[in-house]
N, C-alpha and C positions, 0 to 999 in steps of 0.2 A: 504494500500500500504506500501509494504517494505521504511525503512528509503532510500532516495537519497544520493550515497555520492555526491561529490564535483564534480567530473570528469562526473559525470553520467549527473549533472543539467549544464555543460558546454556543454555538447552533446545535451539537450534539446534545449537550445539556439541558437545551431548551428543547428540540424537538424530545428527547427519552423523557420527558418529564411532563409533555402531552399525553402519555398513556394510550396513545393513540397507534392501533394497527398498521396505519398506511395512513399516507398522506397523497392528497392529492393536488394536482397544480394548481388550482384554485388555494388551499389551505397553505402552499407554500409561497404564493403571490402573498397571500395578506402576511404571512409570519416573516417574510425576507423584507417585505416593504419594496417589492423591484415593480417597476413595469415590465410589461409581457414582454417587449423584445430584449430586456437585458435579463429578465428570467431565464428563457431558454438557456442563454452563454453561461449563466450563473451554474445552471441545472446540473447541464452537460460536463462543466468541470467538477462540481460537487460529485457527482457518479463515474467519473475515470479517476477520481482523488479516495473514493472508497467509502467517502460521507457517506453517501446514499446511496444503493439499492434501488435500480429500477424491477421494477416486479413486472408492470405489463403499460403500456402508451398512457402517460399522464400520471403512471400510478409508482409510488414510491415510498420506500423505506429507511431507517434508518441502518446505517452497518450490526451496529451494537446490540441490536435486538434483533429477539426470535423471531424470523416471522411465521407465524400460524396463518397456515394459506387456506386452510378451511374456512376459517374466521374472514380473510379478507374475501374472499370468492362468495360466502355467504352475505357480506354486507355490497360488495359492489354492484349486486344484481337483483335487487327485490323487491317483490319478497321473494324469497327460494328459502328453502330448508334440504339439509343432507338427506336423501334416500338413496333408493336403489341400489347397487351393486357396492357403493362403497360405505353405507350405513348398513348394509349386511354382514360386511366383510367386518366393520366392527365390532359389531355386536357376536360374532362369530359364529354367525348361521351360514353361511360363506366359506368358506374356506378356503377360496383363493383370493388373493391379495390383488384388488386393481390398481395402475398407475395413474388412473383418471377419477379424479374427486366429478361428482355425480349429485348434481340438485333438484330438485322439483320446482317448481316456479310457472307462476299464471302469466307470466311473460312469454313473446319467444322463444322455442329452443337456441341455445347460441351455445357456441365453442369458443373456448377460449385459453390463455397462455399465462399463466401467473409464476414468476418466474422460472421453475424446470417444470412447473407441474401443468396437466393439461386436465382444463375443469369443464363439463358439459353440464348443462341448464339445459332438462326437457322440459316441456310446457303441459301441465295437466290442465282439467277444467277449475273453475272457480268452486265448484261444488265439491271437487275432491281436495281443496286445497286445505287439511284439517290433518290431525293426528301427528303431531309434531311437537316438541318440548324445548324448552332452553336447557341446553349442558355444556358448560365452560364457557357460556356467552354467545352460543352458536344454536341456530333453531337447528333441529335435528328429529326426524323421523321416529316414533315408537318402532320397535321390531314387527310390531304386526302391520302398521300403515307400510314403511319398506319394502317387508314384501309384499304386501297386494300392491302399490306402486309398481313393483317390478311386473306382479303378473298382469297388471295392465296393461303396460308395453307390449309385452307379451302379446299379448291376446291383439293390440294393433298392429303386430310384425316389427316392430322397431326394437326389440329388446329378444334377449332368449333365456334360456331358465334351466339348470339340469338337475334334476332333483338327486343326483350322487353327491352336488355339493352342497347339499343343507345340512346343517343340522336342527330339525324344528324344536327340540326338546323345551327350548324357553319359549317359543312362543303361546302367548295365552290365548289359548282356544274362546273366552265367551268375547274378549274386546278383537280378537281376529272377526269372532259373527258380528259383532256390533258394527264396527267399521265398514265390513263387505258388502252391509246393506244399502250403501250409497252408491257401490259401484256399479259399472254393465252390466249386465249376466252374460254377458262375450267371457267374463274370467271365470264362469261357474264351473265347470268341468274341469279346469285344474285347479280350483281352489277346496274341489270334492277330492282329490287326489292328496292336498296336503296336509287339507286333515285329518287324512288318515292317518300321518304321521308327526301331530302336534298331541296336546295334554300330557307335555314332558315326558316323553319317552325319546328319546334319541333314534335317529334314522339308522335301524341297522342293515348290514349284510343281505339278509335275508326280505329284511322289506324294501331295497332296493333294488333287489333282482328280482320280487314281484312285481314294480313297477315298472320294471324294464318287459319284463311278460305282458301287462298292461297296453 
């Protein structure tokens, strides 16, 4: 990292002490005091000097701090809350690991670049947009909304689903039926198949290779 000067490690100090995820050009216009053509030139050397962390066009970090790209990818686009493949994968009904952070959102679907990571915002209805909690500052999917989100995709073709890699044992069977009843009946027929394999029992061997017979 390039030398810091004086002025750059008083901006550090200020910006870490905003508590603030990301900053964006706008919050860095008013806290630098520049105008927008000297903002840029200002920007541009503050991030090849190591101050700042671009994360994605306009959007920005400090060096010193962690950034929680869930957090920022959650607030940059909303509303959206974490479902699908990578709020499975948390919860560890999943078992494979995605590289791609995955939101639900009454917006556009839209792709996107937040530092190395690559985030996708599918777009549900407004009616499905429910089942979802705050954890760590982050809206995020109950286990059972996650997966009926996923099996909705599903059931649209945009999404796929294998049931070798679940594990349903935590999901709770009455808030799974409570939930479902808002959805198509496009997801009826595998959501007859999952729960066969929810009320905490783990997916075994055996019940897996019934549904591959299935």
């Amino acid at each position: 990292m390039a030398r810091i000067r004086l002025k750059d490690s008083e901006l550090i100090k200020r910006l870490t002490g905003l508590e603030k995820p990301y900053f964006t050009v706008a919050d860095l216009e008013k806290i630098l005091g520049l105008k927008k053509e000297t903002l840029y030139v200002t920007l541009n050397r503050l991030t090849k000097s190591g101050v700042l962390t671009r994360l994605k066009k306009n959007i920005y970090t400090v060096f010193t701090k962690h950034t929680d790209t869930e957090k920022v990818a959650n607030e940059i686009y909303y509303p959206s809350y974490l479902s699908f493949e990578k709020a499975l994968s948390n919860y560890g009904i999943l078992s494979q690991i995605p590289y791609t952070l995955t939101f639900a959102t009454t917006r556009p679907s839209k792709k996107l670049t937040i530092g190395e990571t690559e985030v996708e915002y599918s777009q549900i209805k407004e009616s499905l947009f429910f089942g979802y909690e705050i954890k760590d500052e982050k809206y995020v999917a109950t286990p059972e909304k996650a997966l009926l989100d996923q099996l909705y995709m599903v059931s649209k073709g945009v999404r796929s689903i294998d049931i070798e890699e679940l594990d349903l044992g935590e999901i709770n069977k009455e808030r799974l039926d409570e939930f479902s009843k808002k959805f198509p009946s496009g997801i009826g027929e595998m959501l007859s198949e999952v729960r066969k394999y929810t009320n905490s029992t783990p997916v075994t061997n055996e019940a897996k290779e019934r549904f591959r017979r299935d």
